[in-house]
C-alpha positions as CSV (number, residue, x, y, z in Angstrom):
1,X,119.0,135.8,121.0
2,X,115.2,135.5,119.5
3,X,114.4,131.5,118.4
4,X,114.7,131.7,114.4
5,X,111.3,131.3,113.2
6,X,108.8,131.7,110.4
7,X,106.0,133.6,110.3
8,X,102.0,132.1,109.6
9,X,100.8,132.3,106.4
10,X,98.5,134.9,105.3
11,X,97.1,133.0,102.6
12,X,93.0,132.2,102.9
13,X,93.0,129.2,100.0
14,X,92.4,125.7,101.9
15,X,95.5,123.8,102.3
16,X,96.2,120.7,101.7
17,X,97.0,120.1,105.6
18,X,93.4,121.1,106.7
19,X,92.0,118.9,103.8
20,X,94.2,115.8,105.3
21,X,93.1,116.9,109.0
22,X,89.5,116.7,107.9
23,X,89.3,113.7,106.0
24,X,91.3,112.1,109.3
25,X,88.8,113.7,111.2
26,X,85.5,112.3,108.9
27,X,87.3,108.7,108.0
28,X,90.1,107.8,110.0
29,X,93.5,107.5,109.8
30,X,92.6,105.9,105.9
31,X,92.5,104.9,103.1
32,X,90.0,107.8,102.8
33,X,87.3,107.5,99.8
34,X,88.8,108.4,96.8
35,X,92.4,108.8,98.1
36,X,91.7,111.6,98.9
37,X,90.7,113.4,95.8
38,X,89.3,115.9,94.3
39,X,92.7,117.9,96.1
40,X,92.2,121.2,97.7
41,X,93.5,123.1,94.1
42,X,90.7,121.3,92.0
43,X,87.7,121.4,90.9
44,X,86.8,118.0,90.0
45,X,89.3,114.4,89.9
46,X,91.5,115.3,87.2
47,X,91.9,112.4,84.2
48,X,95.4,111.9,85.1
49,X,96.5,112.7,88.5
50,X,99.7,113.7,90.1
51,X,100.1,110.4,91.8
52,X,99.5,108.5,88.3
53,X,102.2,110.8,86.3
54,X,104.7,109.6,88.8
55,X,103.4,106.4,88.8
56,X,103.9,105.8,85.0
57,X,106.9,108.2,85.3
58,X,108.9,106.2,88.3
59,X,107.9,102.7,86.6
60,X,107.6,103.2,83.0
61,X,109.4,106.2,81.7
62,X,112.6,108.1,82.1
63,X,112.5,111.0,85.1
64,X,113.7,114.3,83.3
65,X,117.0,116.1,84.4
66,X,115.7,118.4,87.2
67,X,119.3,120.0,88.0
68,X,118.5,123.6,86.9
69,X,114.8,123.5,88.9
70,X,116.6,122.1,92.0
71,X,119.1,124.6,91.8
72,X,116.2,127.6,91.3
73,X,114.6,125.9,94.4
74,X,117.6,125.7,96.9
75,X,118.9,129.5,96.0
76,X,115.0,130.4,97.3
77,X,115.3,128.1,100.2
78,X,118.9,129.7,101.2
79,X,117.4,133.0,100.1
80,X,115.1,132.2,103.2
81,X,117.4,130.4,106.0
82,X,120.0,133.3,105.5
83,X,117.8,136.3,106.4
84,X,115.2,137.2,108.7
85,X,112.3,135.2,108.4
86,X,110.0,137.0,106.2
87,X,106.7,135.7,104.7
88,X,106.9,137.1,101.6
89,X,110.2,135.3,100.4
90,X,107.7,132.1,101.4
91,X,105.3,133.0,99.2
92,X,107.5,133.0,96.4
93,X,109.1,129.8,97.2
94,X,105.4,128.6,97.3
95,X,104.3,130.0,93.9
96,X,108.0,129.0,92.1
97,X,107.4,125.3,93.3
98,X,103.4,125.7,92.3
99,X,104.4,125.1,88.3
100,X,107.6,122.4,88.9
101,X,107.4,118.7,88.2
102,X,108.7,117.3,91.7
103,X,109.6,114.2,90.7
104,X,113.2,115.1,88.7
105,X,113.7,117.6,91.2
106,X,113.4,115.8,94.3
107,X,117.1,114.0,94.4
108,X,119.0,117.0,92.9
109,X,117.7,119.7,95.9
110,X,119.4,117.3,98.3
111,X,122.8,118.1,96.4
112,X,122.2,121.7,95.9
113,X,121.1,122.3,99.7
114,X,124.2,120.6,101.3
115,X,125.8,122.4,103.9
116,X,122.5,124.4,104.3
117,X,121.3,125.0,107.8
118,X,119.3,121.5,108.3
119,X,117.1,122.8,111.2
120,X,116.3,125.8,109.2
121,X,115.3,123.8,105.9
122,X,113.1,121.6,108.2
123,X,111.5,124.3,108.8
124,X,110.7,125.8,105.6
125,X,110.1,122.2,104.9
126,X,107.2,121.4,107.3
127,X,105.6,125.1,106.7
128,X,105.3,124.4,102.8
129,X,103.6,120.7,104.2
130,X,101.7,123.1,107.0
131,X,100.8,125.8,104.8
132,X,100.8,124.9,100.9
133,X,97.5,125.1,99.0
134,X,99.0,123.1,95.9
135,X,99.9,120.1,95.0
136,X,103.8,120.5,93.9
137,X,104.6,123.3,96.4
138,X,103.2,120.6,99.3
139,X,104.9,117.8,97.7
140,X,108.3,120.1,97.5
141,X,108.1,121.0,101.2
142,X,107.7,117.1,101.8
143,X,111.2,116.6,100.1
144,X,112.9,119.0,101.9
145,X,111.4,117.6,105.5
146,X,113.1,114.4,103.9
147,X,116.5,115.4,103.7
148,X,116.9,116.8,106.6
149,X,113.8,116.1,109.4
150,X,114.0,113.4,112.0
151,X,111.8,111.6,114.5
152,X,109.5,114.4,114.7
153,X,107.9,114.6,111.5
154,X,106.4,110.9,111.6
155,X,103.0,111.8,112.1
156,X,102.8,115.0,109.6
157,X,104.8,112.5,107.0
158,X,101.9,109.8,107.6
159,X,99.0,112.0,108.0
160,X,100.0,114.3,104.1
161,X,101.2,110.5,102.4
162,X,97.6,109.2,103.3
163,X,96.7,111.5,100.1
164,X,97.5,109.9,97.2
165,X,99.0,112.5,95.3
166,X,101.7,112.7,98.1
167,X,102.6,109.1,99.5
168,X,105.4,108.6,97.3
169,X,107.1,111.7,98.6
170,X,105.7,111.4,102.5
171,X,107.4,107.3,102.2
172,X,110.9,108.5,100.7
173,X,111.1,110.7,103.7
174,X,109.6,108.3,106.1
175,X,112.0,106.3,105.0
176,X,115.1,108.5,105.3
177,X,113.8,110.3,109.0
178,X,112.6,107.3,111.0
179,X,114.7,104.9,112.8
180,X,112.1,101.8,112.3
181,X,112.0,102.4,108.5
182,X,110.2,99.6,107.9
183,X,107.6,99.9,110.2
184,X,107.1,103.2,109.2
185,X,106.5,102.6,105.6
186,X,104.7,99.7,106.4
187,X,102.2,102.0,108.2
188,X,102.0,104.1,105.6
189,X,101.2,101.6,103.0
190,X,97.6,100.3,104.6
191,X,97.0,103.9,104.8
192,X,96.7,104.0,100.6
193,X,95.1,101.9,98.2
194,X,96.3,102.8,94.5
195,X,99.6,104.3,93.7
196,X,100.5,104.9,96.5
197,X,100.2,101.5,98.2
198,X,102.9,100.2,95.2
199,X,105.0,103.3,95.8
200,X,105.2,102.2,100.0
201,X,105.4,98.2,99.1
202,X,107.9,98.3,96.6
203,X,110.2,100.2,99.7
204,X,109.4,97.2,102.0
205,X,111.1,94.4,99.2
206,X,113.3,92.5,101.2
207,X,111.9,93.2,104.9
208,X,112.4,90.1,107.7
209,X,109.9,91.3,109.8
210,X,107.5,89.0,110.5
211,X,104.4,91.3,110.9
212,X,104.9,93.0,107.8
213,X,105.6,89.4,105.8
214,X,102.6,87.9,106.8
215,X,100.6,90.9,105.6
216,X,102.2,91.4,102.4
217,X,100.9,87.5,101.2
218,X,97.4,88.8,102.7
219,X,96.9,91.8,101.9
220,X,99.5,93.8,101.3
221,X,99.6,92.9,97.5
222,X,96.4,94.3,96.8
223,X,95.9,97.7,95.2
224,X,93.3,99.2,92.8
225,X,95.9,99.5,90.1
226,X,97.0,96.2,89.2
227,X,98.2,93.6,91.5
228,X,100.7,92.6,89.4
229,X,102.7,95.6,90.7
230,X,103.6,93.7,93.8
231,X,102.9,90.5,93.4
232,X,106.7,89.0,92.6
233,X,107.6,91.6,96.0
234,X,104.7,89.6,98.3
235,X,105.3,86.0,96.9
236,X,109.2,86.7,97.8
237,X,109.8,89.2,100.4
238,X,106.8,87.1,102.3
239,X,108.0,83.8,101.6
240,X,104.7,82.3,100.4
241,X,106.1,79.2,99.6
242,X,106.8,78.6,103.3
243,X,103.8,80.0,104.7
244,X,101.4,77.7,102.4
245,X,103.9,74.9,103.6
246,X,101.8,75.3,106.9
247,X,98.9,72.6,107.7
248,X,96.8,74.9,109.2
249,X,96.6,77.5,106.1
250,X,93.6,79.6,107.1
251,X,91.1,81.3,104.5
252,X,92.6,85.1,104.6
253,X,96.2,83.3,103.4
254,X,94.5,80.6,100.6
255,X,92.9,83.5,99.4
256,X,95.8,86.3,99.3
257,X,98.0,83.0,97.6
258,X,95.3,82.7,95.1
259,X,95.5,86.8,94.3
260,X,99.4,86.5,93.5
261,X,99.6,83.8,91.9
262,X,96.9,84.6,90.2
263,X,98.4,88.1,89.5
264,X,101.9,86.5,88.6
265,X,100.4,84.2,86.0
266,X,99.8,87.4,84.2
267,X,102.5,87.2,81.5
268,X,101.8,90.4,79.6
269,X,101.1,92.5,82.7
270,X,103.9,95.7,83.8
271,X,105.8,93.8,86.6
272,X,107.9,90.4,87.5
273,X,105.8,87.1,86.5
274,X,105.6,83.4,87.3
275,X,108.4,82.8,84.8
276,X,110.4,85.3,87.4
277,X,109.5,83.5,90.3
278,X,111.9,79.9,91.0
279,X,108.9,78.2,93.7
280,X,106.2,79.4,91.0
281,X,105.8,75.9,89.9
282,X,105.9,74.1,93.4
283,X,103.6,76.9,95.0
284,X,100.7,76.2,92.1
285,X,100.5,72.8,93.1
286,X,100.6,73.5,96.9
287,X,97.8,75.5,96.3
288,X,95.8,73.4,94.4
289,X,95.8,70.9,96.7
290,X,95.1,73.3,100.0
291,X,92.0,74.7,98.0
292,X,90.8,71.5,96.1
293,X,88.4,70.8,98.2
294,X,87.3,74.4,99.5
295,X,86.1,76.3,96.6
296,X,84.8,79.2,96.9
297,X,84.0,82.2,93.9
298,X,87.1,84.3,94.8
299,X,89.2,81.3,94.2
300,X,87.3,80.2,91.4
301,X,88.4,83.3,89.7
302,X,92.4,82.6,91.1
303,X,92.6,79.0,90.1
304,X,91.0,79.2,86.4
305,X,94.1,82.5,86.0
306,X,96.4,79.5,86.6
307,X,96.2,77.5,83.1
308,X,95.5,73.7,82.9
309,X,96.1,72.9,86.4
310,X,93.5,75.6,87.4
311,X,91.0,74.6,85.2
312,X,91.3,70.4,86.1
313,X,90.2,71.7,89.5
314,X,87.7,74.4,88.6
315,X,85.8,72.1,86.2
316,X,84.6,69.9,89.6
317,X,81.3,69.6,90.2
318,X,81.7,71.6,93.6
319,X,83.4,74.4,91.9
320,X,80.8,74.3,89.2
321,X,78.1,74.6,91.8
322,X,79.7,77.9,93.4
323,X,80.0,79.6,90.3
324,X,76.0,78.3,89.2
325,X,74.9,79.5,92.8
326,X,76.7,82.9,92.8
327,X,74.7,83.7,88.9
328,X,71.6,83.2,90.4
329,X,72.8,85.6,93.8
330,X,70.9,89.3,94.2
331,X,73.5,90.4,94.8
332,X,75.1,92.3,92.1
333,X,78.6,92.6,93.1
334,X,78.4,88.6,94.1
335,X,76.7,88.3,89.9
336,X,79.0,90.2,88.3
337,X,82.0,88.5,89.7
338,X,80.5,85.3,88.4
339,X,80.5,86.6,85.1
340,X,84.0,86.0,83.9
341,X,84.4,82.1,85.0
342,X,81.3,81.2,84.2
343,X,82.4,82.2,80.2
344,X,85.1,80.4,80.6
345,X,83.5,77.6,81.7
346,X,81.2,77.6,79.0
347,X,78.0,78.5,81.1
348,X,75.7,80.6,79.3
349,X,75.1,84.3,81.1
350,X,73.0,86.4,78.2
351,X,70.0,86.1,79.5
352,X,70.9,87.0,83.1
353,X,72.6,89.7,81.9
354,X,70.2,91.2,80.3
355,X,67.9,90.8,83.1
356,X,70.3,92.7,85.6
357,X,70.9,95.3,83.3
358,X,67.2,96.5,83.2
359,X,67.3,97.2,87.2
360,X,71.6,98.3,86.6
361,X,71.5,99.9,83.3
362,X,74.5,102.0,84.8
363,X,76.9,99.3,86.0
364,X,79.5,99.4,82.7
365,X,81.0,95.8,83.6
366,X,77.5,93.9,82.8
367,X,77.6,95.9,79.1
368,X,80.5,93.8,78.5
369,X,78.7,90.6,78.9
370,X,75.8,91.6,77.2
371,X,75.2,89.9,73.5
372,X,76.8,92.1,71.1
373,X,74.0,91.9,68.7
374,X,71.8,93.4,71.1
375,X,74.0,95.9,72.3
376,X,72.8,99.4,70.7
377,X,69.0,97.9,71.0
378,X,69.3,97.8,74.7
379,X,71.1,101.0,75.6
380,X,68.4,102.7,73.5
381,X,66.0,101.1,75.5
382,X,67.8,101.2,79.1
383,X,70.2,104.4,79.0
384,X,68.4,107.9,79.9
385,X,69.6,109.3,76.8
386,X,67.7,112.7,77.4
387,X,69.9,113.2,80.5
388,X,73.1,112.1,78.2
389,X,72.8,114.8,75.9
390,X,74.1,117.6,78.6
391,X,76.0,119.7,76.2
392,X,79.9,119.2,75.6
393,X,81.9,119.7,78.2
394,X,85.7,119.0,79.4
395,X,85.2,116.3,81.1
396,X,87.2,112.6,80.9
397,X,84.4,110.8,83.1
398,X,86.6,110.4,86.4
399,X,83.5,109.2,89.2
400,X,80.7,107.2,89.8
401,X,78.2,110.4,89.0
402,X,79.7,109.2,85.1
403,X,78.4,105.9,85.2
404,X,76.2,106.0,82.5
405,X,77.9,108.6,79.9
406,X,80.7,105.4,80.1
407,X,78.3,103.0,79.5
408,X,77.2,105.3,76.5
409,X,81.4,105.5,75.6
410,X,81.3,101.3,75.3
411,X,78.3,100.8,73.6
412,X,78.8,103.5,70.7
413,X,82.3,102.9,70.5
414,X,81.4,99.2,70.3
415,X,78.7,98.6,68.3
416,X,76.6,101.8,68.3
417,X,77.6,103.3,65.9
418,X,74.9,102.6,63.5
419,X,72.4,103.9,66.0
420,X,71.5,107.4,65.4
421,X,69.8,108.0,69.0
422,X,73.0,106.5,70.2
423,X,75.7,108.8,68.3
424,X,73.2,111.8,68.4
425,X,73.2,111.7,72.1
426,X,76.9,111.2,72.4
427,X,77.4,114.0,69.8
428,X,76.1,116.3,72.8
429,X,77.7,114.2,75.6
430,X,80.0,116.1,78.2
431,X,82.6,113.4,77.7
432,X,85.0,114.3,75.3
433,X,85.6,110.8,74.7
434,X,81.9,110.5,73.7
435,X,82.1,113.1,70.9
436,X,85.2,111.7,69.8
437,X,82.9,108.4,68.9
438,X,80.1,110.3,67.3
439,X,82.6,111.6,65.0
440,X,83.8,108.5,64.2
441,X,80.8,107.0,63.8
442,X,79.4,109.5,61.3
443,X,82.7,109.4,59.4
444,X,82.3,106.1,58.8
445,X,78.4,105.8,58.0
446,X,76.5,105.5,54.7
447,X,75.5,108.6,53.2
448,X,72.9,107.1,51.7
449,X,71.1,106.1,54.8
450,X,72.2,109.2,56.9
451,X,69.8,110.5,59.0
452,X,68.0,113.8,57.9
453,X,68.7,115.5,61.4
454,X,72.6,114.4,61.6
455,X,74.1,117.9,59.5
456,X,72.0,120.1,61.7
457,X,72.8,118.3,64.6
458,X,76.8,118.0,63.7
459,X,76.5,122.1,63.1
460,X,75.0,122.7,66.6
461,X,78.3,120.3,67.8
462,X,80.1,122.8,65.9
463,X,79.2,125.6,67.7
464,X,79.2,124.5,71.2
465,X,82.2,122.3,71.0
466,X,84.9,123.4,73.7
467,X,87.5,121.7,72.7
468,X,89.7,123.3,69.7
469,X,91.4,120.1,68.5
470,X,87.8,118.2,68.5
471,X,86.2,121.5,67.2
472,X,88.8,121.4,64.1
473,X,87.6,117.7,63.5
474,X,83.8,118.4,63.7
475,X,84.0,121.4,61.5
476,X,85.5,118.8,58.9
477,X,82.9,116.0,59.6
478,X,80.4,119.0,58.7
479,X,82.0,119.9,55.3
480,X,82.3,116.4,54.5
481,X,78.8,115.8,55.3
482,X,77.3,118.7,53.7
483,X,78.2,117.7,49.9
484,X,75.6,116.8,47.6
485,X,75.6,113.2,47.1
486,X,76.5,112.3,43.2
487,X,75.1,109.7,41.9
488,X,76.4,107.6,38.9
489,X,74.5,105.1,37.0
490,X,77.1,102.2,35.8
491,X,76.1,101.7,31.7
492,X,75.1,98.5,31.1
493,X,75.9,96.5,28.5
């Protein structure tokens, strides 16, 4: 008897497995730049992308009932494992999981396919991973290589989870395939650097393994969400209280103890806090005292996030000197990291702001620091408004090649909006957000002192604008704008 098995796909879109081969290839086994994005099916990095929905979704909403998907899913999978092998029924598995949110689907298909043919799901499993060219039919074929793959998927599951968009489904099935779960999930999480890191961390709560412990209270905390995702999980699952208990704490460990607690101390943040934590108290003042005398501008930044304590030690004339050193640094990242103690030490910055910004006009996190009074005045001066004014588009101003239409966002929506060069320019931005502003801004100015060019300029916004529910607003803004001014002369008496 023939060996069962499915036919190649004749499909020429890229896939998402070539796109992980190559970035592999170009980077390593990751975290590749940009976790990977933009994905093979888009265009640009989407505002919200598929590993932030289920990010929000798995931590801060309810998952919707996915019973009735699942079920449409497994009577295509069975429609497949009970017959010949036959590409086309593929393809339509492929396109029916194209339009599905995964996520309320993903623990209902293992219900609906028991009793299936395991070795058979497998394989429509790994040929969806192999073969899909979007995002939810990939992520479904991911599931399915969960509930019922083994040993052999381990590299496929780590190489499709180093993309962002899939490492919460690649390090569910990691974790239900492998026999050294932990180490598994543990290599998948310094693969990824967002989402995806807390999706893998948050799995390793609880480990004993040395290796793994002494990484989370380094490094494993850190992601470019917040770190107050996993700082609780790091502080307990990797004992810092015993490891700072240590004489011979080196640098990588003072400073990853300074980033959780720092990251703990966070009260209002979206995770467990120092009030969660029983050694909180006790590992503050072990710190203190390993870092008293070894400031340095990272911990600068940690110890002043750690209320009075902090601030005793910060406000020594060592730790004055680090901060008053790294301000006068060329380097900007070693500046701008400076910025925030240095306010709250009371050290004025204005003017060395304002100097950086005329060679970094683009770098949004000086803007903050600028004076507020001079805000509009230098973005008129600094920002290549000419180059701003693009033409609407639909765009949300994902990437660095956005730099400076979000520098125009903050200024106008801060205190530009009295600037007509300012809101003109963002009238004709590409970010939506930016048009948004310029509405607002000529909603809520003077008609006295409006400028003669704004109606013919609002009209043209009118006309080009692409999207309907901005349009809508515009066309009001214009109506508004073009009615004769009455004016009333009070009687006097």
């Amino acid at each position: 008897m023939s060996r069962w098995r499915l036919p190649v796909a004749a499909d020429n879109r890229p896939t998402f497995f070539a796109h992980a081969l190559a970035l592999a290839a170009a980077h390593g086994p990751g975290p590749w730049p940009g976790g990977g994005y933009p994905l093979p099916d888009e265009q640009s990095v989407p505002f919200m992308s598929g590993a932030v929905r289920d990010g929000i979704n798995t931590h801060h909403s309810r998952v919707e009932d996915g019973r009735a998907v699942a079920a449409e899913i497994a009577d295509a999978v069975r429609t497949i494992i009970e017959s010949p092998p036959d590409l086309q029924a593929l393809q339509r598995l492929h396109d029916l999981a194209v339009d599905i949110d995964v996520l309320p689907v993903a623990d209902p298909l293992g219900k609906q396919l028991l009793g299936a043919h395991r070795a058979r799901v497998r394989d429509v499993g790994r040929w969806l991973a192999e073969y899909g060219t979007r995002r939810d039919a990939v992520a479904t074929g991911i599931v399915l290589i969960g509930l019922t793959g083994d040993e052999r998927d381990r590299e496929l599951l780590l190489l499709m989870g180093s993309l962002e968009d899939l490492t919460l489904y690649s390090v569910v099935a990691l974790e239900r395939t492998q026999s050294d779960r932990d180490m598994a999930i543990f290599e998948m999480a310094r693969r990824v650097r967002a989402w995806g890191r807390i999706q893998a961390v948050e799995r390793l709560e609880g480990t004993t393994d040395p290796e793994i412990k002494a990484w989370l209270v380094r490094e494993g905390f850190r992601n470019d969400v917040m770190d107050e995702y996993l700082a609780y999980i790091a502080a307990t699952t990797g004992d810092l209280a015993d490891a700072l208990m240590t004489s011979d704490a080196d640098d990588e460990l003072l400073d990853g103890a300074g980033g959780i607690l720092a990251a703990l101390s966070d009260v209002s943040g979206p995770a467990r806090t120092i009030d969660d934590y029983p050694d909180g108290a006790a590992v503050i003042d072990r710190y203190l005292t390993l870092v008293r005398d070894r400031p340095t501008l990272a911990r600068v930044v940690a110890v002043l996030k750690l209320g009075d304590k902090g601030r005793d030690v910060a406000t020594g004339l060592d730790w004055l000197s680090v901060v008053q050193s790294a301000l006068h640094s060329p380097d900007p990242d070693t500046f701008t990291t400076a910025l925030w103690p240095a306010e709250q030490l009371g050290m004025k910055v204005r003017d060395k702001v304002n100097q950086w910004l005329r060679s970094n006009p683009s770098k949004l996190y000086l803007w903050w620091y600028a004076d507020a009074g001079e805000l509009a005045e230098l973005a008129e001066q600094l920002l290549p408004l000419a180059d701003l004014a693009t033409g609407p588009q639909v765009e949300y101003g994902v990437g660095a090649e956005f730099a400076a239409d979000r520098v125009l966002d903050l200024v106008v929506g801060r205190e530009g909006g009295r600037n007509w060069p300012l809101v003109r320019t963002a009238l004709a931005n590409r970010l939506t957000r930016n048009r948004y502003n310029a509405v607002k801004a000529l909603t809520d100015w003077p008609r006295d002192s409006l400028p003669a060019d704004a109606v013919p300029a609002v009209r043209a916004a009118v006309e080009a604008e692409p999207v309907d529910e901005l349009k809508a607003a515009l066309a009001d803004l214009l109506r508004e704008l073009s009615r004769p001014v009455v004016v009333t002369w009070a009687r006097r008496r």
